[in-house]
Structures are given as C-alpha cells and as structure tokens.
DRENTORTOR-558058 format. One record per residue (C-alpha): residue in three letters; residue number from 1; x, y, z. Coordinates in steps of 0.05 Angstrom, whole numbers. Layout:
{resn->ALA; resi->NUM; u->X; v->Y; w->Z}
...
END
This chain:
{resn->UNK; resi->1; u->282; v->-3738; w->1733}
{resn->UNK; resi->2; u->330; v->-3714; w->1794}
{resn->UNK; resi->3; u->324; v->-3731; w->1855}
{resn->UNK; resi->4; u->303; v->-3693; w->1914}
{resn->UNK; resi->5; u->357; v->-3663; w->1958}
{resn->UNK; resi->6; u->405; v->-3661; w->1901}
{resn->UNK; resi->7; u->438; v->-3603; w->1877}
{resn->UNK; resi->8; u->402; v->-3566; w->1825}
{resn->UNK; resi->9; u->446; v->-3564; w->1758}
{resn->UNK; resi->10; u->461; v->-3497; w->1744}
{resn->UNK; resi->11; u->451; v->-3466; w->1677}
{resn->UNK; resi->12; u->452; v->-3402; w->1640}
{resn->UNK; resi->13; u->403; v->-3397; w->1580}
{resn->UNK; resi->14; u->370; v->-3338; w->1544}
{resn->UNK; resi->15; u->307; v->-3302; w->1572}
{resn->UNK; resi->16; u->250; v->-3272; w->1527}
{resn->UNK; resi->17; u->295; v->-3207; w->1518}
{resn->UNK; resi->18; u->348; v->-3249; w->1503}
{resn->UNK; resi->19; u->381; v->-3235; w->1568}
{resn->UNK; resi->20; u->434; v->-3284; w->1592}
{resn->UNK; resi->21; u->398; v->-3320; w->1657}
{resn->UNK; resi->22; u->429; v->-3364; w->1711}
{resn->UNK; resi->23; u->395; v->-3397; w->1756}
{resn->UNK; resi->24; u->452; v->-3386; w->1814}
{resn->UNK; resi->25; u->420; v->-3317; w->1798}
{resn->UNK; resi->26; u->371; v->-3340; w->1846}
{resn->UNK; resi->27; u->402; v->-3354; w->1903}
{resn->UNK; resi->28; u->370; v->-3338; w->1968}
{resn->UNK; resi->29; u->297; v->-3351; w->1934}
{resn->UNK; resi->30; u->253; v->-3405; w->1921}
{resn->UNK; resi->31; u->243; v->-3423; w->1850}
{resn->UNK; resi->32; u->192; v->-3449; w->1810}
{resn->UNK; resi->33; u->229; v->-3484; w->1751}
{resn->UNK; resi->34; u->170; v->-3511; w->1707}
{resn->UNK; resi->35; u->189; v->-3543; w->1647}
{resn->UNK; resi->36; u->130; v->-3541; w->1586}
{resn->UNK; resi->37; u->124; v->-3564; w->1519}
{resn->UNK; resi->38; u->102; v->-3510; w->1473}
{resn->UNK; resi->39; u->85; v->-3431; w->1472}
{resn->UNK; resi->40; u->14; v->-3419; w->1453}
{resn->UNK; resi->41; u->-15; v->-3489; w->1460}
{resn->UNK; resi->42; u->-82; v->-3494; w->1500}
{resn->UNK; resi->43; u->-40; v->-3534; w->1563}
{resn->UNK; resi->44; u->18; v->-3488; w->1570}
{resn->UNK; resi->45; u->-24; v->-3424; w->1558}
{resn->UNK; resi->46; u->-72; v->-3447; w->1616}
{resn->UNK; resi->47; u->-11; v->-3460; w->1665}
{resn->UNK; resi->48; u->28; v->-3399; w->1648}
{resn->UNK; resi->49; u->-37; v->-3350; w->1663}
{resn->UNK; resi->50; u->-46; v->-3395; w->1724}
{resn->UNK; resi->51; u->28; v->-3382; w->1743}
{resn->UNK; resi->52; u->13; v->-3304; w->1719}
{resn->UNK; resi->53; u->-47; v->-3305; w->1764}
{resn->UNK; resi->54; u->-19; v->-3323; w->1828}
{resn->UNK; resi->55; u->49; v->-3280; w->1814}
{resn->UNK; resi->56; u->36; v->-3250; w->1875}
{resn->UNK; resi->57; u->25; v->-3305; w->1919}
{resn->UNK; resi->58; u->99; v->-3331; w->1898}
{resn->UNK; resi->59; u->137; v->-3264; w->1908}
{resn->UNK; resi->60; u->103; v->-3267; w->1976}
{resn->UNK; resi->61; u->132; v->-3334; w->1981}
{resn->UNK; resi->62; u->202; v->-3300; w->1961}
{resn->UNK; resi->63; u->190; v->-3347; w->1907}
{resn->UNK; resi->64; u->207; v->-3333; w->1841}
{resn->UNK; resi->65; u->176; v->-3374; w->1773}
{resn->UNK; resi->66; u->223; v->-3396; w->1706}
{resn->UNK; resi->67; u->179; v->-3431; w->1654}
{resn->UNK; resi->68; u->223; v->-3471; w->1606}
{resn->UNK; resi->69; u->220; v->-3496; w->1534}
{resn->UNK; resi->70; u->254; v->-3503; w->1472}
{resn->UNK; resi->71; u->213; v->-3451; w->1437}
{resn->UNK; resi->72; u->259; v->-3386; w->1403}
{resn->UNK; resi->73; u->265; v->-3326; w->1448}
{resn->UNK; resi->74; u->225; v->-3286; w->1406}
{resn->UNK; resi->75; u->167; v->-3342; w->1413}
{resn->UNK; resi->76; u->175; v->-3323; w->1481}
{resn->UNK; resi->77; u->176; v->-3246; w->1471}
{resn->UNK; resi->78; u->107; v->-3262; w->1434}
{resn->UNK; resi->79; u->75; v->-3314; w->1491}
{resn->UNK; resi->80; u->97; v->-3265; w->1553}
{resn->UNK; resi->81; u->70; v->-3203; w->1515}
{resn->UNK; resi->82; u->-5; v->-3237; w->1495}
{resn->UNK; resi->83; u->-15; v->-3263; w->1562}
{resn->UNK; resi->84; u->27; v->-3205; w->1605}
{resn->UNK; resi->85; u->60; v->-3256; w->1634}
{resn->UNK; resi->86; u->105; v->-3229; w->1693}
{resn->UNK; resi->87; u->158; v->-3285; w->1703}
{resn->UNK; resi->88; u->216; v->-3307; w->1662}
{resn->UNK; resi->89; u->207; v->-3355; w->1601}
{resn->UNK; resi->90; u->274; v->-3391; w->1581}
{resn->UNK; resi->91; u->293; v->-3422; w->1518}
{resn->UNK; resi->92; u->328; v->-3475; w->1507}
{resn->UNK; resi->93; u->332; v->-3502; w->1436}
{resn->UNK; resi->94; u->389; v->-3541; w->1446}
{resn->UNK; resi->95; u->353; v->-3583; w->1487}
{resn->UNK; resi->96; u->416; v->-3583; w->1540}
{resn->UNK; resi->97; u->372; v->-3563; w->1604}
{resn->UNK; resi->98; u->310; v->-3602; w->1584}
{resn->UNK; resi->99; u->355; v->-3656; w->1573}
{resn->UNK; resi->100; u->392; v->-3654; w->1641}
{resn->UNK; resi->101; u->331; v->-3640; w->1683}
{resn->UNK; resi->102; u->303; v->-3713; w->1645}
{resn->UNK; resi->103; u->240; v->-3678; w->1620}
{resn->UNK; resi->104; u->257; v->-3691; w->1550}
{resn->UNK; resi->105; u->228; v->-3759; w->1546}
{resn->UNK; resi->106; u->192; v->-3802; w->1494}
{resn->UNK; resi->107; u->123; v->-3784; w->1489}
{resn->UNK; resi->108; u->64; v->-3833; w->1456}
{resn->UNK; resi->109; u->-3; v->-3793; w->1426}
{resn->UNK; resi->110; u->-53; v->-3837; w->1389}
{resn->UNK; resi->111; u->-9; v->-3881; w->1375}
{resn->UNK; resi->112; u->51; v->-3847; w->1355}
{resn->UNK; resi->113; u->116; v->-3847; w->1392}
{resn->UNK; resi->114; u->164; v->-3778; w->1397}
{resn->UNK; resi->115; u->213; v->-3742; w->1440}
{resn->UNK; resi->116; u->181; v->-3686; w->1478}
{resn->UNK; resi->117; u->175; v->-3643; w->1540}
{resn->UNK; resi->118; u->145; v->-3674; w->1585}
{resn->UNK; resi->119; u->106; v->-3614; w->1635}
{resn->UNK; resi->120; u->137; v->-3628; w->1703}
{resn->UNK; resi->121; u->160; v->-3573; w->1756}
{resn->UNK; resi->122; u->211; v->-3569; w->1811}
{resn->UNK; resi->123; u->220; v->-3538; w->1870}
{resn->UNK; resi->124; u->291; v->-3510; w->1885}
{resn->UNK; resi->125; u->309; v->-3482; w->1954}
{resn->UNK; resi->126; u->338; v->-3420; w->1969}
{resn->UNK; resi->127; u->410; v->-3457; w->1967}
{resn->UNK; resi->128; u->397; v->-3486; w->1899}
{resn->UNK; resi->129; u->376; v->-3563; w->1923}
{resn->UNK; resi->130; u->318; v->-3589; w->1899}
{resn->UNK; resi->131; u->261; v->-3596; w->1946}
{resn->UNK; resi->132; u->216; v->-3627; w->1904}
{resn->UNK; resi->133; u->202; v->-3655; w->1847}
{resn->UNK; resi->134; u->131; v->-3666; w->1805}
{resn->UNK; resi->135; u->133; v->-3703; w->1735}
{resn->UNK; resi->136; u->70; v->-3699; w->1695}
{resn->UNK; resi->137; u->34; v->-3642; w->1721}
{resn->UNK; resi->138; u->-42; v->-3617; w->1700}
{resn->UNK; resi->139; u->-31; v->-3545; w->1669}
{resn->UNK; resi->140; u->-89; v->-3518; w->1703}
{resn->UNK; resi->141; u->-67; v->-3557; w->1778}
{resn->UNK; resi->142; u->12; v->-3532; w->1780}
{resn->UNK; resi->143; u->15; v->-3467; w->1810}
{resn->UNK; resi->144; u->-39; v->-3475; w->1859}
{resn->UNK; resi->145; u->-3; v->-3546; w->1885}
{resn->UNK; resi->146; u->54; v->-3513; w->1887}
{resn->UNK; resi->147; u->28; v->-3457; w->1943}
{resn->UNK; resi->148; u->-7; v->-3511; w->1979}
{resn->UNK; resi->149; u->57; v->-3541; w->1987}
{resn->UNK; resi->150; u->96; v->-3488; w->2005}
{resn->UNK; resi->151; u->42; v->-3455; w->2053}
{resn->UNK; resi->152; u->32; v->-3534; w->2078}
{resn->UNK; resi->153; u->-35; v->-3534; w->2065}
END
C-alpha cells in the first residue's frame, strides 16, 4: 500500500463506456479511489449501491468516487446499468494500477492461496496526495467511513 502524503500515481485507464480516464482529471476534487475484486459478487455489489446511495453526500463533499477492478469494460457497462450506479467504474485488466496501488496481493480462502484484489480505498486530496489510506475494508462500512471522515465525525 502507499503511503499517506505521497503523491497519488497517476493513471489513465478505460471507463465503462470505454472512455479514456485520468485521474489528474480530477484535480481540484476529492476522490474516492476504491479498489474491488469482482463485478456482481455479493461484497462489491453491497459497497457499490452503498457508494450509489450516498452519491450525493460525496458531490456535496466536491468529492468524486472511481471504483476499480480488473473486470472488462463491458462487465462494467453491465454492473453500472443493473445497479444505476452513478460513479465511474475503471478497468484494469492489466493489472498495472492494481498493481501500483499494492492491492493486488496474495489472498488465502479455505485454505487456498491466490493473487487477488484486495478491497481497500483511498482518499486523494484535491492536489492529487493521498490523504488516507484504508486496506481491507467491509463492503457494507466504506462509504459511510469515508463521510465520517471527511465531515470529522
């Protein structure tokens, strides 16, 4: 994981419309960069409605939420339109951001040892440091931590 006050590395990957997406595009906002395993899985379904939920809350914020995984963009396409989900969903297949942001770890499960996503989040400042980081978050605890944070609550 990086650390906090670093620089955030920048990247460019495809959205669910297959739009080219930086995140120096975001400049001048917060930004939720949460990094999940797996479109449609019971975890990241649960965190991505909560994210969808609270949309508002962010944008009052001037906050603005990127999910991340290495599912296709048209897995994506599919996940944002079932759940009208109004935030950008990234892919990275490649495995180069996931990789860089150290969330691609080795993961155990009865047992059985693999590389995964790990489901962490971090907070990036409106000039691109991070401000915090959380590893290992609870799908259905994320978003709501998140605005207790930044509301210092």
């Amino acid at each position: 994981m990086l650390p906090v006050g670093s620089k955030a590395p920048q990247f460019t990957l495809p959205d669910q419309e297959g739009n080219a997406v930086s995140l120096s595009d975001f400049i001048g906002k917060k930004v939720v960069l949460y990094f999940y395993p797996r479109d449609n899985t019971p975890g990241c379904t649960r965190q991505a409605c909560a994210f969808a939920e609270r949309q508002e809350e962010f944008a009052h914020l001037g906050a603005v939420v990127i999910g991340v995984s290495k599912d296709s963009v048209s897995s994506h396409q599919k996940f944002a339109q079932k759940y009208s989900l109004p935030f950008l969903l990234l892919s990275d297949p490649d495995l180069q951001v996931l990789e860089t942001y150290g969330v691609w770890q080795e993961k155990k499960l009865y047992g059985k040892v693999s590389m995964g996503v790990v489901r962490s989040t971090y907070l990036i400042d409106e000039e691109g440091v991070i401000e915090k980081v959380m590893p290992k978050v609870k799908p259905d605890q994320n978003a709501a931590e998140i605005l207790s944070y930044w509301k210092g609550e």
